[in-house]
C-alpha positions in Angstrom: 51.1 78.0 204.3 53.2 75.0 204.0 56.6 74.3 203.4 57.0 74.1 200.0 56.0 77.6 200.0 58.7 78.6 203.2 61.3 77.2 201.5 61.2 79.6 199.0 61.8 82.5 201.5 65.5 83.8 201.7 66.5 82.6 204.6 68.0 79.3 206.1 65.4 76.3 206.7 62.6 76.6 208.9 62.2 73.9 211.0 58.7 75.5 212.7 55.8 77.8 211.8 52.5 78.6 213.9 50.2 81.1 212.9 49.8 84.2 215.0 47.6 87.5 215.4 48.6 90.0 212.8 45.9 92.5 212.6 42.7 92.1 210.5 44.8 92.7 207.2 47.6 90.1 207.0 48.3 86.8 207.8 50.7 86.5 210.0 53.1 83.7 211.3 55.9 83.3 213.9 58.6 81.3 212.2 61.7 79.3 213.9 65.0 78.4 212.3 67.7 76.7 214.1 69.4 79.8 215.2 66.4 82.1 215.3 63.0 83.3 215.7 61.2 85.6 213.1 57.8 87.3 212.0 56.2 86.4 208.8 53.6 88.9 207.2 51.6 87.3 204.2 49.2 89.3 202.1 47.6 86.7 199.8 47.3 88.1 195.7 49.5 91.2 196.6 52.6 92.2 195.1 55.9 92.9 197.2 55.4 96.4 197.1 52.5 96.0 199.3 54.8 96.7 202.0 56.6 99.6 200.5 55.1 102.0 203.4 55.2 99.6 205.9 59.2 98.8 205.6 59.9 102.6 204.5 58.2 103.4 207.9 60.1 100.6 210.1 63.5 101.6 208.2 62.3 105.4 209.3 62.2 104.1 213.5 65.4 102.3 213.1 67.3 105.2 211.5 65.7 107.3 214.7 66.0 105.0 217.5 62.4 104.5 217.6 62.3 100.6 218.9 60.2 98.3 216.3 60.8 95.0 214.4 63.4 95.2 212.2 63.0 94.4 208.1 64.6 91.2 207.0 63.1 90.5 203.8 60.6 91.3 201.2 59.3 89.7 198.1 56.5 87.7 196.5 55.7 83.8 197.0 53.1 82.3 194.5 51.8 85.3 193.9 52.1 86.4 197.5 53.8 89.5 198.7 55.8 88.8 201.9 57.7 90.8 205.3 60.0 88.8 207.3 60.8 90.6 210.3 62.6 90.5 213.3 60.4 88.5 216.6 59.8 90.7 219.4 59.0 88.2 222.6 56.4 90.1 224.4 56.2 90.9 228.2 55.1 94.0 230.1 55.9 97.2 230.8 55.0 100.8 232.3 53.1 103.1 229.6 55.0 105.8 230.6 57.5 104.6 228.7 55.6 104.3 226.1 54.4 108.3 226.5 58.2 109.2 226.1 58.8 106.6 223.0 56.0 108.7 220.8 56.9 111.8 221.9 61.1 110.9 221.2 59.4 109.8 217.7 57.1 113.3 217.5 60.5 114.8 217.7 61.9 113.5 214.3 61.3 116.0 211.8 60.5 115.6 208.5 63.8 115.7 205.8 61.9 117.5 203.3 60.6 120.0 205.4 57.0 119.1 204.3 54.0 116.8 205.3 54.2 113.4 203.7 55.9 110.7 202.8 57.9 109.0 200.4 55.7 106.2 200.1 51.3 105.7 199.8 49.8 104.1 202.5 48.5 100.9 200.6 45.3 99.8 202.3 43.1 96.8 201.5 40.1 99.1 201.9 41.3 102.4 200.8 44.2 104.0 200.0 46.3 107.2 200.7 49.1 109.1 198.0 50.8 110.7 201.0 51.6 113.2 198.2 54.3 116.1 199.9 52.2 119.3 200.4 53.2 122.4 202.1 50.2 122.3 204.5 48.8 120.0 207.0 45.4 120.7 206.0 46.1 120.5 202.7 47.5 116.3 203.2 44.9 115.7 206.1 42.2 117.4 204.3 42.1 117.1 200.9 44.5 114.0 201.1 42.7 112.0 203.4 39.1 113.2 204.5 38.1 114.1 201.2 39.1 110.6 199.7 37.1 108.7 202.4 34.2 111.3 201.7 34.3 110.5 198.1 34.3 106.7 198.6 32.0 106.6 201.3 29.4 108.1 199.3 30.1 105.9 196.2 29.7 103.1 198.1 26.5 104.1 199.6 27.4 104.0 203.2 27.1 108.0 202.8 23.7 109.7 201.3 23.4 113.1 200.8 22.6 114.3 204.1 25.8 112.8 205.1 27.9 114.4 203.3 26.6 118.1 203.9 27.5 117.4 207.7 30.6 116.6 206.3 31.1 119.6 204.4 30.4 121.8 207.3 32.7 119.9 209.6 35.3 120.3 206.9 35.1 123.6 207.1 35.4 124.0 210.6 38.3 121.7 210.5 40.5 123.8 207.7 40.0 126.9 209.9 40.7 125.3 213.2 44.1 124.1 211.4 44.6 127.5 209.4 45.0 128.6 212.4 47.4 126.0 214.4 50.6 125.9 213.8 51.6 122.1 212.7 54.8 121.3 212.3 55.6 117.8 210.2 57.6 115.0 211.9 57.4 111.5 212.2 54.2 109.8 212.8 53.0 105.7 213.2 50.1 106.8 211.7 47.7 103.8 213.2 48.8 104.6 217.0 45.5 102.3 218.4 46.6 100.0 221.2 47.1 96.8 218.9 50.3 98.2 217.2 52.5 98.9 220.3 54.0 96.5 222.8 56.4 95.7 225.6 59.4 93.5 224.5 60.3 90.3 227.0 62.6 93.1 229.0 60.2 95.3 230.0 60.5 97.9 226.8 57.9 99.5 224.6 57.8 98.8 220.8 56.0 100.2 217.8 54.6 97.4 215.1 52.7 97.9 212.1 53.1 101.4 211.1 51.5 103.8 208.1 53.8 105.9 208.7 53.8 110.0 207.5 55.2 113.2 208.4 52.2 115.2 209.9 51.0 117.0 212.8 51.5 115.0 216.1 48.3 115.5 217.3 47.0 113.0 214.3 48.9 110.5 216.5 47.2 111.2 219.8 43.6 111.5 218.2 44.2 108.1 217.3 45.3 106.6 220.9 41.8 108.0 221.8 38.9 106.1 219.9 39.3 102.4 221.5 41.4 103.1 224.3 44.7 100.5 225.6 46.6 104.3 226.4 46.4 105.1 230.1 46.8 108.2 232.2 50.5 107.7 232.4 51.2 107.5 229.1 49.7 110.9 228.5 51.1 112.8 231.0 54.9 110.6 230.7 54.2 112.8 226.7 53.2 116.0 227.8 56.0 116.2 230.1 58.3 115.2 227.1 56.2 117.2 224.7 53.5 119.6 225.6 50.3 119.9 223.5 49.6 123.4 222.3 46.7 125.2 223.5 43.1 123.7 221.9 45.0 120.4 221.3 41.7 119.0 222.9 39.4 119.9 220.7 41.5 119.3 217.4 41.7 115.8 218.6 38.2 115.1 217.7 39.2 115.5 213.9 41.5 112.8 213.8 39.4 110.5 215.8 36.8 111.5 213.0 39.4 109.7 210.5 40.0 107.0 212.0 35.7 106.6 212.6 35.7 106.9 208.7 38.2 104.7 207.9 36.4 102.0 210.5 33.1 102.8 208.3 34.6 102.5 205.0 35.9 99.1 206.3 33.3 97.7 208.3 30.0 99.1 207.3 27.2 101.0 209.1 27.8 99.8 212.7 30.5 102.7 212.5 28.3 104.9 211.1 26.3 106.6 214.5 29.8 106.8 215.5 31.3 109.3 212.6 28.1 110.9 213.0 28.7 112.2 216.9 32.1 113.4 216.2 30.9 115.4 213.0 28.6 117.1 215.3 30.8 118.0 217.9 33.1 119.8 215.4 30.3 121.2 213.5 28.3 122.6 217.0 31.6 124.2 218.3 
């Protein structure tokens, strides 16, 4: 990054830069001007579409209400895609809050009246359609699981044994979800501690979504598998929204996805810990 390169972004001259945290998939910069702060996402040999889910999932919170950084700009910078965004100054805040936040966002339903979204979920690892079906199982399934199984195996982090477990669990799963009613609305879709903060006064934000319209509980699974949600966030949502009855146990399959996607990623340290979760769905 230099500034060459920033002067090419739309915006008026920026007089500072610093590079910040931005997840393990972007670089990510905070940026001054001299009338404002802003967020710089950089994803090196990417085009500008790159973010296509990202800002149709930030224009999705705004339209709702749903606090989050605001889109400024998009495009592509010496072969470079690029997200400016609006700076959120962090601080701290009460997680119950942040239980009614999700569960105000689990609220929004989705325009079609399907699971989806109008944009794929563009991953540097893998990569979703987020095609519009008329099932959960059918996107969460065969739209996610069974593309992780398939390149799991062809990449060898899967052998055969593997993938019968996975087959069984599978099956468990579509008859566990045959028989729930899911109802598609608005989801972050990476709900792990790292994308949600507290703004300077005290507020709770959503960053960095892959956002879909899906069953809510996809959400929750998620908060689950490394922890940073505590007790009052849960019971701030299930006083907003309560969980249906075996909500509990359907969890486990969408901590199972995220454990895939980690393995898929990041190799075979992931790999005992996929294999717990496929148990405990397969033994129930």
């Amino acid at each position: 990054m230099d500034q060459d390169w920033l002067a090419q972004l739309p915006i008026e001259p920026v007089t500072a830069f610093q590079g910040v945290h931005g997840g393990d998939v972007n670089q990510a910069y905070r940026l001054e001007t001299a009338t404002r702060t802003l967020f710089l996402l950089v994803q090196p040999h990417q085009p500008a579409s790159f973010y296509a889910g990202e800002i149709a999932g930030l224009k999705a919170f705004a339209a709702n209400g749903i606090a989050a950084p605001r889109v400024l700009g998009n495009g592509t910078i010496a072969g470079a895609g690029y997200l400016l965004l609006s700076y959120l100054a962090s601080g701290t805040g009460d997680q119950a809050d942040l239980g009614r936040l999700v569960a105000k966002m689990h609220q929004v339903k989705s325009p079609t009246g399907r699971f989806g979204f109008e944009q794929p979920y563009a991953g540097t690892s893998v990569s979703f359609d987020n095609a519009w079906t008329e099932t959960w199982a059918e996107l969460f399934v065969d739209h996610r699981l069974d593309v992780l199984d398939r390149a799991l195996r062809r990449k060898g982090l899967w052998d055969a044994a593997d993938h019968a477990q996975y087959v069984a669990a599978r099956a468990k799963i579509v008859a566990a979800l045959a028989a729930h009613e899911s109802r598609p609305v608005l989801l972050h879709g990476d709900l792990w501690s790292g994308n949600f903060m507290f703004t300077a006064d005290g507020q709770p934000a959503l960053i960095d979504p892959a956002a879909l319209y899906g069953d809510r509980e996809f959400d929750l699974g998620i908060t689950t598998v490394f922890g940073g949600f505590d007790a009052r966030f849960y019971q701030a949502y299930a006083a907003a929204l309560p969980l249906a009855p075996g909500a509990g146990q359907r969890l486990d399959f969408y901590r199972l996805y995220l454990l895939m996607v980690h393995l898929d990623k990041f190799g075979r340290s992931y790999a005992r810990p996929v294999a717990q979760v496929l148990e405990r769905i397969t033994e129930r």
